[in-house]
C-alpha positions, 0 to 999 in steps of 0.5 A: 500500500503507498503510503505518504511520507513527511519530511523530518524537521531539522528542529522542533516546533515551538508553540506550532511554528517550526522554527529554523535551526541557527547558524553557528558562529564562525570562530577566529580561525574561520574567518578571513584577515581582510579589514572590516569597517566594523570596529569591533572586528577589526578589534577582534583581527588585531587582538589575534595578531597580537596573539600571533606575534606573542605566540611567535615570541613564546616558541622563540624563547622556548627554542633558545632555552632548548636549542644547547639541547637540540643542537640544531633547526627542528621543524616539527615544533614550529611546522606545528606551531604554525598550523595550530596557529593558523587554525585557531586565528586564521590565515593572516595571523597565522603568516604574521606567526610564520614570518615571526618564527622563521625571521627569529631563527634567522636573526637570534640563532645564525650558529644553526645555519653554517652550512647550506643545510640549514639555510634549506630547511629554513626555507622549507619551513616557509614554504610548510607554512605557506602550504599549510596557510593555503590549505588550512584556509582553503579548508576554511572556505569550504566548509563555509559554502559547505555551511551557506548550501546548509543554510539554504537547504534548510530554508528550502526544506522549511518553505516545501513544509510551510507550501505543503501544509497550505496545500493541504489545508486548501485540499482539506477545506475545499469542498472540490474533490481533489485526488492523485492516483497512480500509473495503475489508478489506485489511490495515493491522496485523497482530501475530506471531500473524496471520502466524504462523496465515496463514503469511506476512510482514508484507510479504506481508499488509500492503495485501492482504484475506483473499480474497488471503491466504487463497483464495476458500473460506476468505476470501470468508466472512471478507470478507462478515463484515468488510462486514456488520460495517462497513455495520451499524456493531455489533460481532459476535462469530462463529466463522471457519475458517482454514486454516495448511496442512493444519491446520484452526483455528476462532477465537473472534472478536470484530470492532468498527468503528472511525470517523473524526472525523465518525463514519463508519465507515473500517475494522475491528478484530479479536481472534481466540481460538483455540478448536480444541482447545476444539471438539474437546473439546465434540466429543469430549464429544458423541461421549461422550454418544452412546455413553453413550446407545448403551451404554445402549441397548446394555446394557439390550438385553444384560441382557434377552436372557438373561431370555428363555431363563432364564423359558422353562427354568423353564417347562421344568423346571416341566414337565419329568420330573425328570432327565430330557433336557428338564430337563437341557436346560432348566438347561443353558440357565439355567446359560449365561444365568446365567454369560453375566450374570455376564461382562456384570456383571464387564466393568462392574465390571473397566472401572470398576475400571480407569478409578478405578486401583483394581484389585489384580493379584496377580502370581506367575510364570508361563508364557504359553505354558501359560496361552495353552494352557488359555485356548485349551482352554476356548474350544474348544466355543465355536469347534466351535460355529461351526465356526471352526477355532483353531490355536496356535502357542507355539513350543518356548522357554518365555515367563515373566512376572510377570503375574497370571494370571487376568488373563492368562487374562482377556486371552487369553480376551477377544481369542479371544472377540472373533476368535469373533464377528467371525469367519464360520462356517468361518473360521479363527482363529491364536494365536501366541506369540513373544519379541521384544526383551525382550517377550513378543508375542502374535498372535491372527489372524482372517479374519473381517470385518475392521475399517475404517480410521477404527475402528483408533484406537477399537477399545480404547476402553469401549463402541465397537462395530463392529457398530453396526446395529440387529440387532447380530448380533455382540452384546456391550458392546464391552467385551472390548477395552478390558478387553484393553488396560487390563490389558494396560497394568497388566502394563506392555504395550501392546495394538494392532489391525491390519487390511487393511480391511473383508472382510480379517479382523483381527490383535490384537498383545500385547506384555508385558515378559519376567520377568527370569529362570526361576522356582524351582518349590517346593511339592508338589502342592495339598493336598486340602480336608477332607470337609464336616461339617455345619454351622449356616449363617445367610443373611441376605438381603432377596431371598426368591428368592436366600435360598430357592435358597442354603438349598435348596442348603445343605439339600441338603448337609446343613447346618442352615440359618436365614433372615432377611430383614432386618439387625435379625431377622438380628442377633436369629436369630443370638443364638438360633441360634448359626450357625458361618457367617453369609452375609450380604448388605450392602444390607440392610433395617433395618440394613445388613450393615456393622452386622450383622457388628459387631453379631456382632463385638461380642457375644462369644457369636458371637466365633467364627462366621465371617462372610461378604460376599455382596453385589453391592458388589463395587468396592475400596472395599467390600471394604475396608469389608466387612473393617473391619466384621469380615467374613472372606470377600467373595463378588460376586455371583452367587456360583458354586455351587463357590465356596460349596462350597469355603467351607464345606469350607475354612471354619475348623473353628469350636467350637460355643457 
């Protein structure tokens, strides 16, 4: 098993610092004679001339007191002399020593040297000194670089430990799995983020590659990437899989070949970035797209349809005997086309509203149980239509909310639309209502087709659809439900599905926070509008189509009706005319209906006509725009007929100019 080795400190950590042994003082004898500009080295050099001159005069007075015995020149004592002199005080002081000796002999003791002799051995005793000078520091200086390459490769060795240790602090901090393997892919290092992400120790990985650790699956393709890096020598970046338990995890990883000293390639290194949750989101990014594209699909599929049955009814009535069975069948169909847009338009608006935070409830008291009731009632023809049988079970205590109860309706009538679709003729739909734990819990329960396990979690989302065949005969945008839970989630509840599976039908479960207690009831009955007066009216439309229907209707009210096709000619009609109520539409030619109404505003001749948003803008932000402007009303588009009805007979009683 490979094993990973540390280099033993030349000295030992103190307080966790490692520190680097010091260098050792030079001594007297290991330096050089030079001069210094520091005095007190060129003190210490003159003290060990000093002693080299005392040193000289000393061995002078032992060889005269020796030399009756001697008898002669001998050089063993002064030869050694020398070379301990050198040594110990250095190679200047020791050829002052020398130079001291050898003159001495030559001037105190000339009877020695009568023969030639003599005279050479004294100048071998020079030429001894001068070896031994140069040798001794020749020594000398080798043994100070010998010191300065010591010097260095500590300062080396502690910097590859000081580098080391960073290294393996970032190796064991990092979240990235780093690892290095051998030519045979096992395991040489492997930090805490490896081990964590395979799920075993160090011992356990250490000497062992990835077929070992991680199966044959998984580790026969990791093992063929590592040999493939190895043999080409070129560093890859790829994707790989592993497996921590049951968690698949895909990694980002970048593996390098490393070398030895001759270039051949000996093992690998690797650092692998975590990218699941990266690819679940490009995977849920794609999913996005595709629905998008389906619901596009979708939708231009839904808006077509109604065109059909709403251009052969006009056909009909074109044909038709006025008031007749075939007219009156005719516009029925038109009339159900046209709220069936009305709804596909309002979810888009409803969901888009949603998802921006920017739609207003408006919350008053209310009890559930009667708005399940008359939202049930409405949807009658709708279940006698497929023959479906519906039953509501409220139970006898009343259920009070602070919820907006068009909204509440909208909820309601949703999940009922959906239990109607996915429910087979002759099947049976149950509504229940009951108090929970401080919630009020509505069930509507279906024996229809049921809803498979892996769509449970999708069901609320925008534009999912069970249905997903070509023929799509269950219809719709799949937005019924998701409209369901982000009004649900506004009143501060949840919304869930449930079923057994396909064939098993289906359950929605609605759970809202009860109202802290009974409202008071004040207030009479509502107030009955005032008969409607004739009035001038102004429309302001560049569809000729939608402002012919709107005056034919008016006219036939008996109203006063004027008609422009664009902002500017509106402005100019309405200065001769003088309407009490301008309906006028934003997307206008020339000037658009922001400029209109305050070029109406401004003009104190029409101070008082009323002025009307009609408009498919129908989002927060363009109302607010279209009330800064100096409309009164904002009507969305298609506008229902009562709802111009009740404007006109409830609009201000305004004086005529």
């Amino acid at each position: 098993m490979a094993r990973r080795t540390h280099a033993t400190p030349s000295s030992s950590p103190v307080d966790g610092v490692e520190r680097e042994p010091p260098s050792r003082t030079a001594s007297p004898s290991e330096r050089t004679g030079s001069a210094s500009d520091d005095p007190a080295a060129r003190f210490s050099l003159t003290v060990r001339y000093a002693m080299a001159v005392g040193f000289g005069a000393s061995l002078l007075l032992a060889s005269g007191a020796l030399e009756p015995m001697l008898h002669g020149f001998v050089f063993s004592l002064p030869v050694a002399a020398v070379a301990l002199v050198v040594y110990a005080l250095g190679a200047a002081p020791g050829v002052a020593f020398a130079a001291i000796v050898g003159l001495g002999f030559w001037y105190f003791f000339k009877e020695p040297f009568r023969t030639h002799q003599e005279v050479a051995r004294l100048a071998a005793f020079f030429a001894a000194s001068a070896s031994i000078v140069v040798a001794i520091g020749q020594l000398h200086r080798t043994r100070r670089r010998l010191r300065s390459e010591e010097a260095k490769a500590g300062r080396a060795e502690q910097e590859v430990r000081r580098s080391n240790a960073l290294l393996r602090a970032i190796a064991d901090t990092t979240p990235d799995l780093i690892f290095v393997k051998d030519r045979d892919s096992r395991m040489l290092l492997a930090n805490p983020a490896m081990l964590r992400a395979i799920g075993k120790s160090e011992a356990a990985v250490i000497g062992r590659n990835d077929l070992e650790l991680l199966g044959e699956e998984t580790g026969r393709t990791i093992v063929e990437n590592d040999r493939r890096i190895m043999q080409s020598g070129v560093p890859e970046v790829l994707e790989e899989v592993l497996h921590a338990g049951r968690e698949r995890r895909v990694y980002l990883s970048t593996k390098s070949p490393y070398r030895d000293e001759s270039g051949e390639v000996i093992g690998l290194i690797g650092v692998s970035l975590d990218i699941t949750d990266r690819k679940r989101a490009e995977e849920a990014l794609r999913e996005t797209d595709r629905r998008k594209d389906e619901f596009l699909g979708v939708l231009s599929h839904e808006l077509r349809n109604p065109l059909g049955p709403i251009r052969n009814a006009l056909w009909l009535l074109d044909r038709a005997v006025p008031g007749g069975e075939d007219a009156a069948r005719a516009k029925a169909v038109v009339d159900r086309q046209v709220a069936h847009l009305a709804r596909i338009v309002d979810d888009l608006l409803d969901i888009t509203r949603i998802s921006r935070g920017k739609i207003r409830l408006q919350p008053s008291r209310l009890e559930l149980g009667d708005v399940i009731r008359r939202t049930v009632d409405d949807h009658r023809p709708l279940f006698a239509s497929r023959d479906i049988a519906v039953e509501v079970r409220l139970g006898e205590t009343p259920v009070w909310l602070d919820a907006d109860p068009t909204r509440m309706s909208q909820v309601i009538g949703n999940l009922l639309q959906n239990a109607v679709k996915f429910t087979e003729r002759g099947g049976h739909v149950e509504v229940a209502l009951e108090r929970l734990a401080g919630s009020a819990i509505v069930r509507v329960r279906d024996d229809g087709v049921g809803i498979a396990p892996e769509m449970l979690a999708r069901m609320f989302q925008p534009f999912t659809q069970a249905d997903d065949s070509l023929h799509r005969s269950r219809g719709g945008l799949g937005l019924g439900l998701a409209l369901v839970k982000g009004l649900v989630e506004l009143h501060g509840g949840a919304v869930e599905a449930r079923s057994g599976g396909p064939g098993s039908g289906a359950e929605l479960v609605v759970r809202l926070p009860l109202a802290p207690e009974k409202p008071i009831l004040q207030g009479g009955p509502p107030t009955r509008a005032a008969p409607m007066r004739s009035l001038r009216v102004l429309i302001v439309e560049d569809n000729v189509d939608a402002a012919e229907t709107l005056r034919e209707l008016l006219l036939m009210w008996g109203h006063e009706v004027e008609v422009a096709h664009d902002g500017a000619a509106g402005v100019e009609l309405a200065r001769a005319f003088r309407p009490e109520i301008l309906l006028c539409d934003i997307g206008l030619p020339v000037m658009d209906g922001y400029e209109v109404a305050r070029a109406i505003r401004a003009d104190p001749a029409l101070a008082s006509t009323f002025l009307v948003a009609v408009t498919g803008y129908a989002l927060p932000e363009d109302q607010r725009r279209a009330a800064e402007a100096g409309f009164s009303r904002h009507l969305a588009k298609p506008v229902a007929v009562e709802t111009i009805e009740e404007l006109l007979a409830t609009a201000p009683h305004l004086a005529s100019a």
